[in-house]
C-alpha positions, 0 to 999 in steps of 0.5 A: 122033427119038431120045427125049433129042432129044424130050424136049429138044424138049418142055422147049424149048416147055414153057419157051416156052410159060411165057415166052408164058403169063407174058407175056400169059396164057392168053387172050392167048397163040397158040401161033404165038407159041409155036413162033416163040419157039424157031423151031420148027413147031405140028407138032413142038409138036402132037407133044409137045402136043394143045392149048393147054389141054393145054400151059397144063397141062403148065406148071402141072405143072412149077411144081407140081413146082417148087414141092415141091422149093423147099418142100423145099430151103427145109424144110432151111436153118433149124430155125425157122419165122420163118428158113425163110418169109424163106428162102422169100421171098427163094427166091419172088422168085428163081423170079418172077424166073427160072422162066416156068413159076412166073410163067406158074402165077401169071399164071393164078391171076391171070387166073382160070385157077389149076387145079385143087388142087395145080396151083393154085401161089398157093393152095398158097404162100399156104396155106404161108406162111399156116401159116409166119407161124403157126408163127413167131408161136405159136413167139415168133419175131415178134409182129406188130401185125396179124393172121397171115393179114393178114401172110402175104397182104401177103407173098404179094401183095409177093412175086407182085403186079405186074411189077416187078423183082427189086430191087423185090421184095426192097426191098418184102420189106425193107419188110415185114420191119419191120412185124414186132414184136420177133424174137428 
């Protein structure tokens, strides 16, 4: 197999395995379902894959990495804190959206399966959005009527609780976005 063709083939069941663990979680995922997703054999994903736990890991890289290059694209399009966390958020909603490996990462913090440091996608956005909402306030962008780290989870927990449908998601945002005091 020539080495595009198997990396093509590693990406095929890295997306089917996030689509898989996003769906049902850890547990709740077998591998059989993995490979059938994309017609493939357990052979050809043991030859990318040694396990589960091994592909639950890869899923949690690859949103990791994701992650750091949405953070960075996000740093670059406003020069104040309060534009960048609303261009975050609106960038979160589109990964719950589109990216299984994003969905997959958080369904594991959820379930209990977060990873270990970096690989531990809701900590890392909530942490960052936390610091965001700070920056936004000690720069006089917002004034909120409830604590920072208050606003930064309910931005957190509209942005990632639930299944729910992009539309919903970004009404929920709208939502939040008025609990702020005066912006300038």
């Amino acid at each position: 197999m020539s080495q595009a063709r198997a990396e093509r083939t590693r990406r095929r069941l890295l997306r089917a395995a996030a689509q898989e663990f996003a769906a049902v979680g850890y547990s709740g995922a077998r591998l059989t379902d993995v490979v059938d997703r994309i017609g493939m054999t357990k052979g050809a994903l043991y030859g990318h894959f040694a396990s589960k736990q091994a592909l639950a890991t890869a899923v949690r890289d690859e949103a990791a990495r994701r992650w750091a290059t949405l953070r960075t694209d996000v740093e670059g399009t406003c020069p104040d804190a309060l534009g960048r966390l609303r261009a975050l958020a609106e960038r979160l909603v589109h990964c719950m959206e589109r990216d299984p490996h994003f969905r997959a990462a958080i369904r594991f913090a959820f379930d209990g399966r977060p990873g270990p440091g970096e690989r531990d996608l809701l900590t890392a956005v909530a942490a960052h959005v936390t610091a965001l909402v700070q920056q936004a306030e000690d720069d006089g962008q917002m004034a909120l009527a409830l604590p920072s780290r208050t606003f930064a989870d309910l931005l957190v927990a509209t942005v990632f609780a639930g299944e729910q449908s992009g539309s919903d998601r970004r009404t929920r945002l709208s939502g939040l976005w008025d609990l702020l005091g005066h912006t300038r």
